[in-house]
C-alpha positions as CSV (number, residue, x, y, z in Angstrom):
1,X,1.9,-28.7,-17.1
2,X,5.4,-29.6,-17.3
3,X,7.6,-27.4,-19.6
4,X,7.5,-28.3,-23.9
5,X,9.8,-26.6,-26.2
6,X,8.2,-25.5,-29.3
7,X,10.1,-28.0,-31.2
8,X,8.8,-30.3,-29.6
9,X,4.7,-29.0,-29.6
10,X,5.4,-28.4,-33.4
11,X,6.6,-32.3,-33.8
12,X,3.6,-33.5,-31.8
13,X,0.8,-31.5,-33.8
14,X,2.7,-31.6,-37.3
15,X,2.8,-27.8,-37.6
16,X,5.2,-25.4,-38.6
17,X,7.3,-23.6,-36.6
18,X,8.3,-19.8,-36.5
19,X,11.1,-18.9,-33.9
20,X,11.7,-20.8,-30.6
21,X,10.8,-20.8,-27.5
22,X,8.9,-23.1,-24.9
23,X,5.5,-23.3,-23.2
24,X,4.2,-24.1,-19.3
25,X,0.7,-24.1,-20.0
26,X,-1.9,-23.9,-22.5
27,X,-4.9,-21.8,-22.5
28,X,-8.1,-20.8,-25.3
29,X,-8.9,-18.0,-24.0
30,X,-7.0,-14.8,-24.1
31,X,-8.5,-13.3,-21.0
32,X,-6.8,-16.3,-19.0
33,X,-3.6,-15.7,-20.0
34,X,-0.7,-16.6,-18.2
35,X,2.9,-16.1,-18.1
36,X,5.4,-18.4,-20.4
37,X,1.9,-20.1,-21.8
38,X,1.0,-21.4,-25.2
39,X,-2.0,-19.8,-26.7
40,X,-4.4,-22.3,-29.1
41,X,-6.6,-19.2,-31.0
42,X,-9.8,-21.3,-32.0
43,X,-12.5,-20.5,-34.7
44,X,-16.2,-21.1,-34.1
45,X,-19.1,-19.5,-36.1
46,X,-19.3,-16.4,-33.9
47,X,-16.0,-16.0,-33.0
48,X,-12.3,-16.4,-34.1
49,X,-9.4,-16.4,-31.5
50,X,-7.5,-15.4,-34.1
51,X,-8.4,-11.6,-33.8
52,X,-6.8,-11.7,-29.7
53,X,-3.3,-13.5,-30.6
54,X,-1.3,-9.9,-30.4
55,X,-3.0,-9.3,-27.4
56,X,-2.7,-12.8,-25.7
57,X,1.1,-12.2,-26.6
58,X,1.4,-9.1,-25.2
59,X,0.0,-10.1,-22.1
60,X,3.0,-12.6,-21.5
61,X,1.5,-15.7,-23.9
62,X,5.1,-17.2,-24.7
63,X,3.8,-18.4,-28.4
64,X,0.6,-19.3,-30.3
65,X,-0.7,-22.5,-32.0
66,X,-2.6,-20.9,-34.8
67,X,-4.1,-21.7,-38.3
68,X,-3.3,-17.9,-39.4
69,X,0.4,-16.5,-39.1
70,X,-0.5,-12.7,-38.2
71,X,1.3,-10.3,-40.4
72,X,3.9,-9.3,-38.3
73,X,5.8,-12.0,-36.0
74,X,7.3,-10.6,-32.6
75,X,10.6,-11.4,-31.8
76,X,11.1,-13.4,-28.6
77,X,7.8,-15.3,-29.5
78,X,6.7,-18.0,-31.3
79,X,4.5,-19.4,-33.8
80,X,3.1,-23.1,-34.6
81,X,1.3,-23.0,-37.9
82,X,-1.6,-26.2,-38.4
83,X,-4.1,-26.3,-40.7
84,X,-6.7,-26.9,-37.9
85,X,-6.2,-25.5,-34.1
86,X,-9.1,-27.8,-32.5
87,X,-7.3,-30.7,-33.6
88,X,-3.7,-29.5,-33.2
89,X,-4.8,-29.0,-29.8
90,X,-6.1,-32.4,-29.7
91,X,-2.8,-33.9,-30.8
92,X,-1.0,-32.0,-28.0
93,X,-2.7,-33.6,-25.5
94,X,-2.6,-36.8,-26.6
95,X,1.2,-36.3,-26.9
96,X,1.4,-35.0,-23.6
97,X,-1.1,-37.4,-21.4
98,X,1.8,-40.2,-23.4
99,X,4.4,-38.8,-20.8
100,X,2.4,-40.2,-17.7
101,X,2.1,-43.8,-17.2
102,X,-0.6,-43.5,-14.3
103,X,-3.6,-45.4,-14.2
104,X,-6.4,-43.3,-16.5
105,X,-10.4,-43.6,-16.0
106,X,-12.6,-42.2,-18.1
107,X,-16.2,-41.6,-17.1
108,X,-19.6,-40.9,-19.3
109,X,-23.3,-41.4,-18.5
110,X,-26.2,-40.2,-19.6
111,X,-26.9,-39.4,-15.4
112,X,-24.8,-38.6,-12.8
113,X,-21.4,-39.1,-14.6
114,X,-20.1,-35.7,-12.8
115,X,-21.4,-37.6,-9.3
116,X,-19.3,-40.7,-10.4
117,X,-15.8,-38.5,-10.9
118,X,-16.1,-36.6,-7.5
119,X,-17.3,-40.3,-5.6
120,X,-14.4,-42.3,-8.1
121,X,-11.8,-39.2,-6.6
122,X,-13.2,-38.8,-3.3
123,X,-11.7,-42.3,-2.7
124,X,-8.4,-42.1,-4.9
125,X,-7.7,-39.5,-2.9
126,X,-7.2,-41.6,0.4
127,X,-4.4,-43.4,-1.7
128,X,-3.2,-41.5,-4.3
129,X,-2.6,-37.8,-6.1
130,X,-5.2,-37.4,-8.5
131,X,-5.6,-35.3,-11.3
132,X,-9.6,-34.7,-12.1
133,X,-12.2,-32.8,-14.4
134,X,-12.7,-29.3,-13.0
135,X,-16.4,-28.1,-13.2
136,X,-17.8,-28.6,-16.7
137,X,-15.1,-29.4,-18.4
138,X,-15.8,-32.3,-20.2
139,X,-16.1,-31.5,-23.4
140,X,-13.4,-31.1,-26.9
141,X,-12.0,-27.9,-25.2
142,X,-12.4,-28.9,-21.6
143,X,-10.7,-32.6,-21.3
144,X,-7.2,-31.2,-23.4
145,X,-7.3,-28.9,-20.5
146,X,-7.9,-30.9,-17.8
147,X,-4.8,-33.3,-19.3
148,X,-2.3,-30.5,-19.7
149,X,-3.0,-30.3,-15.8
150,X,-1.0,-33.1,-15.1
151,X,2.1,-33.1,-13.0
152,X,4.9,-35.3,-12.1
153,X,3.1,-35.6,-8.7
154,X,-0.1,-37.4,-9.7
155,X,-0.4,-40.7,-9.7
156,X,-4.2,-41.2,-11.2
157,X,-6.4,-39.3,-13.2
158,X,-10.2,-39.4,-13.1
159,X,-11.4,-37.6,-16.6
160,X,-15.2,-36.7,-16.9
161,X,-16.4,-37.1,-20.9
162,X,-19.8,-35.5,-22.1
163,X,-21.4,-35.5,-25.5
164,X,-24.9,-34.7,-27.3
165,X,-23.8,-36.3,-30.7
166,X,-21.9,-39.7,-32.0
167,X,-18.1,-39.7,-32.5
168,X,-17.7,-37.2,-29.0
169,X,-16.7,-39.9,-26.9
170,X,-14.8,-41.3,-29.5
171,X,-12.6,-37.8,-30.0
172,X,-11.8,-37.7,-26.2
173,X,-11.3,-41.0,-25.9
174,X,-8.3,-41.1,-28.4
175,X,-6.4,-38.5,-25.9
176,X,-7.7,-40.1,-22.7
177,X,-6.8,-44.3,-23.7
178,X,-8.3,-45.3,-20.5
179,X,-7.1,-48.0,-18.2
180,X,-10.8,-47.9,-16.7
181,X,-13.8,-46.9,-19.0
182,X,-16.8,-46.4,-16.5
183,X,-20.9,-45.5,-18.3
184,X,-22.9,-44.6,-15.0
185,X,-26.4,-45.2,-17.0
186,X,-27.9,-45.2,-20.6
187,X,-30.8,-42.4,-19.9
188,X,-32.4,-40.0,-22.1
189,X,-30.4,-36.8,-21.6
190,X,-29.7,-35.9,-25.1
191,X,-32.3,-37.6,-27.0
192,X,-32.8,-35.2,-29.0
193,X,-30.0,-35.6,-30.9
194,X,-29.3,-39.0,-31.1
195,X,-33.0,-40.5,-31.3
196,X,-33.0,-43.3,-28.8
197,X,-31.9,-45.0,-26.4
198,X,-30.4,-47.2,-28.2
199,X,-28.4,-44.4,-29.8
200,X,-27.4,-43.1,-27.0
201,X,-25.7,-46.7,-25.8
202,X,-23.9,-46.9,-28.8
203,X,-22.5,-43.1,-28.7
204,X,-21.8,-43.9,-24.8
205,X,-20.2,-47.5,-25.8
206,X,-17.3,-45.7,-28.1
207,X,-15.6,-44.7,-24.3
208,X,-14.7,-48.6,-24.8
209,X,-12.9,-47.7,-28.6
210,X,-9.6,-46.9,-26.7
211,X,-10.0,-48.6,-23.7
212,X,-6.5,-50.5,-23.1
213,X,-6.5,-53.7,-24.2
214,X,-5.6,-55.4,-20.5
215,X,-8.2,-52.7,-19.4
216,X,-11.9,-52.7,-17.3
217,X,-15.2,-52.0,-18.0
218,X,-17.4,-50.8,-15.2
219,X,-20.8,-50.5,-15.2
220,X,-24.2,-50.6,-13.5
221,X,-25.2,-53.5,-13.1
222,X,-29.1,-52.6,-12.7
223,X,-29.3,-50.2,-15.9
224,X,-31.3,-52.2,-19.1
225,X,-29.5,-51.0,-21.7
226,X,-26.3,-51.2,-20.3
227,X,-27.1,-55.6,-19.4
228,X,-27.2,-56.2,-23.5
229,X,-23.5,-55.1,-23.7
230,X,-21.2,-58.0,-24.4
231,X,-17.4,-56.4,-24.0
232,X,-14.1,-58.4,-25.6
233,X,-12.6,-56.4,-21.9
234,X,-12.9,-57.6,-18.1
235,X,-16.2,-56.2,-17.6
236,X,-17.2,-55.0,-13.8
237,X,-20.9,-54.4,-13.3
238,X,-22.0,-52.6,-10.3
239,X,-25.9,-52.9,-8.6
240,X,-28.2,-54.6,-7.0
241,X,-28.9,-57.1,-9.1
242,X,-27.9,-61.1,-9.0
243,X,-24.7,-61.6,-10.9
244,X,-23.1,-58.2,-10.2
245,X,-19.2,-58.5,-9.3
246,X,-20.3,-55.5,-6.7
247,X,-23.2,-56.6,-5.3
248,X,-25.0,-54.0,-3.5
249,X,-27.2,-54.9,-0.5
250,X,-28.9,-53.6,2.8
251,X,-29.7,-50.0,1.6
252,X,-30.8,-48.1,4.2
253,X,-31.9,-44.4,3.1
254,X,-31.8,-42.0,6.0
255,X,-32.9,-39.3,4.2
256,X,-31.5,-35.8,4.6
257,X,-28.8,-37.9,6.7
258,X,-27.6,-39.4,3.6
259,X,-27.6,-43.4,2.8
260,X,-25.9,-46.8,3.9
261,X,-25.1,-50.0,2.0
262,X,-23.1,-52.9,1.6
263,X,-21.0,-53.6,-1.5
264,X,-19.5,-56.5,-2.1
265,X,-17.2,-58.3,-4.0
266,X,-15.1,-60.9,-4.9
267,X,-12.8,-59.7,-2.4
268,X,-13.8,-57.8,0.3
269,X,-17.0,-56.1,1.6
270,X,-17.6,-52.7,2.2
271,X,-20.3,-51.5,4.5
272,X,-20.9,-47.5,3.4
273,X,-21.9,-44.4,4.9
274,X,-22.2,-42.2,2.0
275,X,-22.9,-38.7,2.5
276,X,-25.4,-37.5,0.1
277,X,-29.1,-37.7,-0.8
278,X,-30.8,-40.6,-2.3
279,X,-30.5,-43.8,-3.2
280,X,-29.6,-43.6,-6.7
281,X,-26.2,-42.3,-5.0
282,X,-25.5,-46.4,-4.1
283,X,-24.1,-46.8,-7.5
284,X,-21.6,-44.1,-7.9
285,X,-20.4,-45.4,-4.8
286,X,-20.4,-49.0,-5.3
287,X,-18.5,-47.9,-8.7
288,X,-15.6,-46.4,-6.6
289,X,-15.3,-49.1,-4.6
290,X,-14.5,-51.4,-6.9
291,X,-12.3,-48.9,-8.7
292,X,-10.2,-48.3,-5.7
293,X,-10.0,-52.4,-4.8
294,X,-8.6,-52.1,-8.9
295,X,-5.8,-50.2,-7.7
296,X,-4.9,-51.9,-4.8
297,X,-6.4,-49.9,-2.0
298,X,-7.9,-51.3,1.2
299,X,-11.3,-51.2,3.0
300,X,-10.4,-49.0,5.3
301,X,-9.3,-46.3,2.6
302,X,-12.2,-47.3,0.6
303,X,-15.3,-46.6,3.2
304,X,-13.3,-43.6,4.1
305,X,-13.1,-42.5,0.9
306,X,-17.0,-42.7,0.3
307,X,-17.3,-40.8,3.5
308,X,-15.5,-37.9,2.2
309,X,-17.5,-37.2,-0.5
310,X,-18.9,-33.8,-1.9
311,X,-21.7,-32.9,-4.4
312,X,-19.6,-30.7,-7.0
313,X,-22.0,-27.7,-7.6
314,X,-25.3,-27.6,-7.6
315,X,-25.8,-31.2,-7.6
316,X,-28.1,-32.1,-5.0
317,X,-26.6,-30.2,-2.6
318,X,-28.2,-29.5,1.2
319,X,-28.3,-25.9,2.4
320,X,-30.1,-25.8,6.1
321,X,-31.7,-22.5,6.5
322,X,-32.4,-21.7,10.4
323,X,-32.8,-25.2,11.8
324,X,-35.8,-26.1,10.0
325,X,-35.6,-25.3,7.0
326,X,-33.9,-26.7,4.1
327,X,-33.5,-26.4,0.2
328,X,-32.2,-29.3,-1.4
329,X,-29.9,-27.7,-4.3
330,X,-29.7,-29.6,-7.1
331,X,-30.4,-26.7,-9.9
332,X,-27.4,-27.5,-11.7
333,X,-28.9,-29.4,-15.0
334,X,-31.6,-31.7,-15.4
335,X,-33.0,-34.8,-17.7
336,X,-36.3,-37.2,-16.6
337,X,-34.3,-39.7,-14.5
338,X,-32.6,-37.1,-12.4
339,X,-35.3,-35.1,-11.7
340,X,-37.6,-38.3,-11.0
341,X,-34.6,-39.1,-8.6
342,X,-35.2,-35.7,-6.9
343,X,-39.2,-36.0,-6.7
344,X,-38.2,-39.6,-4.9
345,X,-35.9,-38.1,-2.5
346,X,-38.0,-35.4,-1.6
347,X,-41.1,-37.3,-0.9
348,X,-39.6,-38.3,1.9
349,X,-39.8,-35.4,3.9
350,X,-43.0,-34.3,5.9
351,X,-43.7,-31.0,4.4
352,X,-42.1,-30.9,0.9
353,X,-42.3,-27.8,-2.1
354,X,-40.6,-28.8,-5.3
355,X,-39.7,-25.5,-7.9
356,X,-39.0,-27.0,-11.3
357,X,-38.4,-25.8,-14.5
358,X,-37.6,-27.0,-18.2
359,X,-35.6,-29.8,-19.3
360,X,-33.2,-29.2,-22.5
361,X,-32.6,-31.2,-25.4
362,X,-35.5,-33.8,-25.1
363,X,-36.9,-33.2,-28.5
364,X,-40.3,-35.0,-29.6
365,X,-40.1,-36.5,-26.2
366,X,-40.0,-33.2,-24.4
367,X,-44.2,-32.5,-23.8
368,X,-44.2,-36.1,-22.3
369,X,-41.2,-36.0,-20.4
370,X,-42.6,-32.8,-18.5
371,X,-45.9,-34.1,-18.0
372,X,-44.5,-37.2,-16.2
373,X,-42.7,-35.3,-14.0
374,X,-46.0,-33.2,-12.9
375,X,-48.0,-36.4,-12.6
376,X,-45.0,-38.0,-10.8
377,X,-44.7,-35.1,-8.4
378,X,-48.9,-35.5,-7.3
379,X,-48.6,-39.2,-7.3
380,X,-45.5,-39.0,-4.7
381,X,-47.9,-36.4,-2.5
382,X,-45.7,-33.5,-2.9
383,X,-47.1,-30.7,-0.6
384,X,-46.5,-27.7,-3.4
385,X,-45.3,-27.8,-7.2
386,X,-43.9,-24.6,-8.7
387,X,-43.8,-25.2,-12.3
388,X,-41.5,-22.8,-14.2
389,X,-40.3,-21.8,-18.0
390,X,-42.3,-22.4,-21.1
391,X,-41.6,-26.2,-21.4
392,X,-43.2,-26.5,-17.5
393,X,-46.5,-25.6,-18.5
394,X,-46.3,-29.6,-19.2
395,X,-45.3,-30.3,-15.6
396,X,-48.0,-28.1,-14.2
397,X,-50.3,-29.6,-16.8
398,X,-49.6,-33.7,-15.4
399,X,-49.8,-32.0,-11.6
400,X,-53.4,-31.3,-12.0
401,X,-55.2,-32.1,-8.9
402,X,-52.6,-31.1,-6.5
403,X,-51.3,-27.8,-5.2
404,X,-49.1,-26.8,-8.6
405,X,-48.9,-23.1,-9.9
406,X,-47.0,-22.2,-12.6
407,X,-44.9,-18.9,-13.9
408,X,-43.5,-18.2,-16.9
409,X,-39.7,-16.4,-15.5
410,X,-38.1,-17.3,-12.1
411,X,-38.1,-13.6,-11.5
412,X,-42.2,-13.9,-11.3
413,X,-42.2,-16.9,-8.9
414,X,-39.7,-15.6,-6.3
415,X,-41.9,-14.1,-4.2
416,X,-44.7,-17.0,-4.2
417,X,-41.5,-19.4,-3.8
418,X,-40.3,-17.3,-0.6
419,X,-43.6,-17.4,1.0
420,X,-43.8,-21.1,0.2
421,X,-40.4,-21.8,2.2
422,X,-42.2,-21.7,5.7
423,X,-40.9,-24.1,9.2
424,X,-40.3,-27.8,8.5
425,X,-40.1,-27.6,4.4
426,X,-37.4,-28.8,2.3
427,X,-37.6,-28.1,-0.8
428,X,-36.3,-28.9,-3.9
429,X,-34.7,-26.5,-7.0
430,X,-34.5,-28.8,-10.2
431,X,-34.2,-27.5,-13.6
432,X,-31.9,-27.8,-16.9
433,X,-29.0,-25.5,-16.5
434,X,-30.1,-22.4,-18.8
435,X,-32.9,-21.8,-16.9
436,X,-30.4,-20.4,-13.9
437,X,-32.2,-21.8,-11.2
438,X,-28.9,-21.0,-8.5
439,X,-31.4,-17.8,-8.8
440,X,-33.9,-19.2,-6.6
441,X,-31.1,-20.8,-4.2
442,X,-29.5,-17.5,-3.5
443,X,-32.8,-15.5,-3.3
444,X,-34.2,-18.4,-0.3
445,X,-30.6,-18.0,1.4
446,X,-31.5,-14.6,2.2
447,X,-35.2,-14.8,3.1
C-alpha cells in the first residue's frame, strides 16, 4: 500500500482524528501486525478487536481505526474514531482503489469463480503487473485487503467477489467499480440462503450495479440463467453455443493431459492448450481470452497465457503418486455442479475410486442433491464410492447397486481409502470445505 497520512484516512472514512501520524498498510488482525501499519479493530458476535488495540500498538501498529477510543491514548500514535469500523474500512478502500486508474475486473459465480481469477491473471500476466485475490479472500474483510495491495507498479487488477446473501456483491462492488464485471455460472452453491436460482442471478447480477458505464459484461454463454440477462452494457458471452462473441469449438479432452479448444472471436482465434482437468475448464479459458483481446493483448500472449495456468489450492489439482497412481485433488469446497464436474472427469479413467463427502449450504435441496451425486457416480461406472460425513449417507444411499461404502469421520475411512488407492487408480477427493478433506490427500501422499 502506498503511504496515507492520518489526515488523510480520517477525511476518507469521516472519522475523528486523535494525533498524527501515517499508515503503510492495513491489517484486522492483531497477530499480523506490521510495522508503520493501520490497525481496523472489528466487532463480531464472538469477538471484538477492540480488546487487542494496545497490543496491536505495541507491536509497532502506527495508529488504529476504531469505534472505541481506549482510555489512555499513546503518544507517537494515532487514533481515527467512526462510528462503524466494517464500514470505515470499507470507505478506505474505496478511497484508495480511486488513486489507481488501471483497468478493474471483478469476478463472481456460483462455480469456479476462483478458477476464472487464476485463468483471467494467468494471461494478464503475459502483458501486464497484476494485482489479484489471494486465497479466500473474497469476502467484506478479504477484497479491502486485497485493494490496499495495490502499488504504483500494477497495471490491472483481477478481484474475486463471493457471497451467500443479497446486497454482498453489491457492498464489494461499490469499492471495486469494475471496468469488467465477469459471472462464471448461476448454480446452486448457496441455495440455502437465497432460495433459488433465480435468487441467486439476481444477488450475482448486482456485480453489474457499479460496473462503469463504458464497461463489459462477460459471461457464459452456455449457462440458462445467465441467457435471460438483458444488460444496458456491452455484453460478452463466452460458450459453445450459436451467437456467442467467443465461440468455443473443437474440444478435445485428453484427460489427465488436460484439454484443447478453439475460441473465437470477432477478431482473432485462439487454438488452446489448457492445462487442467475437464472440460468445464473451456470457459474460464475462453473468458480470459476475451478479456485479454479487451486490453489489447495478442494471440501469442493470449494462448500462452492459458498455458501457464495453475489450479489455486485444492482445486482439482493432480498429484502423481509412483507412476501409476494418481489422486485428483480437488477437496477444496464443493456444490452439485462441481462435484458432478469431478464424477465426469473421473469416469474417464480405467480404474477410478471417488471419496466424497457433504456439501454445505444446500438447504431443503440438500438430501436430493447428495443422492444425485451417488446415483451419478454408479451411472458414470465409477469403480469404488467412499461416501463420507452425515449428509453422504444420501450419496451412498443413490450409489446403491455399485461398490459404495460409507463412514461417518474421514479418520474411519483412511485406512479402507489407502487400501483402495492400488496400481492404475485415480482417484478423486471432493467435499465442501469443513469437512477437511486435504486430510485424505496428505494421508495417500505418504502411503
Amino acid at each position: 500500500m502506498e503511504r496515507m497520512t492520518a489526515s488523510e484516512i480520517a477525511q476518507a472514512v469521516g472519522g475523528t482524528l486523535h494525533g498524527d501520524g501515517a499508515a503503510a498498510s492495513v491489517s484486522t488482525d492483531s497477530r499480523n501486525i506490521t510495522a508503520g501499519c493501520l490497525f481496523v479493530p472489528l466487532r463480531g458476535a464472538r469477538f471484538d478487536g477492540h480488546a487487542y488495540i494496545g497490543a496491536a500498538l505495541a507491536q509497532g501498529a502506527a495508529g488504529c481505526l476504531c469505534e472505541a477510543l481506549p482510555e489512555r491514548l499513546e503518544g507517537g500514535k494515532f487514533y481515527i474514531q467512526v462510528a462503524n469500523a466494517r464500514l470505515a474500512l470499507k470507505a478506505l478502500a474505496s478511497h484508495y482503489r480511486d488513486k489507481f486508474s488501471i483497468p478493474f475486473i471483478q469476478i463472481t459465480g456460483s462455480v469456479g469463480k476462483t478458477t476464472t481469477r487464476e485463468m483471467v491473471a494467468a494471461v494478464l500476466r503475459r502483458r501486464f503487473r497484476v494485482l489479484q485475490t489471494e486465497g479466500n479472500l473474497n469476502n467484506d474483510i478479504g477484497v479491502p485487503l486485497t485493494l490496499f495491495g495495490l502499488e504504483r507498479e500494477h497495471q490491472a487488477a483481477v478481484i474475486e467477489t463471493g457471497m451467500n446473501h443479497l446486497g454482498e456483491i453489491r457492498y464489494l462492488g461499490e469499492m471495486i467499480r469494475p471496468d469488467i464485471a465477469v459471472i462464471s455460472n448461476i448454480g446452486d452453491a448457496h441455495i440455502e440462503f437465497l432460495g433459488s436460482r433465480a435468487g441467486i442471478l439476481q444477488a450475482k447480477s448486482e456485480i453489474f450495479e457499479n460496473l462503469r458505464p463504458q464497461g463489459l459484461a462477460v459471461l457464459s454463454g452456455d449457462d440458462e440463467m445467465l441467457s435471460t440477462l438483458r444488460l444496458p452494457f456491452r455484453t460478452l458471452r463466452c460458450g459453445r453455443s450459436v451467437g456467442c462473441g467467443a465461440r468455443i469449438t473443437n474440444v478435445v479432452d485428453m484427460g489427465v493431459k488436460g484439454i484443447r479448444c478453439t475460441v473465437k472471436t470477432g477478431k482473432a482465434v485462439y487454438d488452446l492448450s489448457i492445462p487442467a482437468l475437464g472440460e468445464h475448464m473451456i470457459y474460464p479459458a475462453a473468458m480470459a481470452a476475451a478479456i485479454g483481446e479487451e486490453l489489447g493483448m495478442d494471440r501469442e500472449e493470449i494462448c500462452a497465457g492459458v498455458g501457464d495456468y495453475v489450479p489455486a489450492g485444492a482445486r482439482m489439482r493432480l498429484i502423481r503418486r509412483d507412476h501409476s497412481r494418481v489422486i485428483l485433488d480437488d477437496c477444496y469446497n464443493a456444490n452439485p455442479q462441481s462435484m458432478a464436474a469431478a464424477l465426469q472427469i473421473l469416469s474417464r479413467e480405467p480404474v477410478t475410486v471417488a471419496v466424497l463427502g457433504d456439501m454445505g449450504e444446500l438447504g431443503a435441496f440438500s438430501a436430493a442433491s447428495h443422492r444425485q451425486m451417488g446415483e451419478l457416480a454408479r451411472r458414470l461406472g465409477i469403480g469404488t464410492l467412499f461416501a463420507i460425513g452425515e449428509k453422504a449417507r444420501d450419496i451412498a444411499e443413490g450409489a446403491r447397486g455399485m461398490d459404495v461404502r460409507w463412514y461417518a469421520t474421514v479418520e474411519e475411512a483412511l485406512p479402507a481409502v489407502a487400501e483402495a488407492f492400488t496400481k492404475d487408480t485415480v482417484l478423486l477427493v471432493k467435499a465442501s470445505h469443513a469437512m477437511h478433506f486435504e486430510r485424505i490427500t496428505e494421508y495417500l501422499q505418504q502411503v
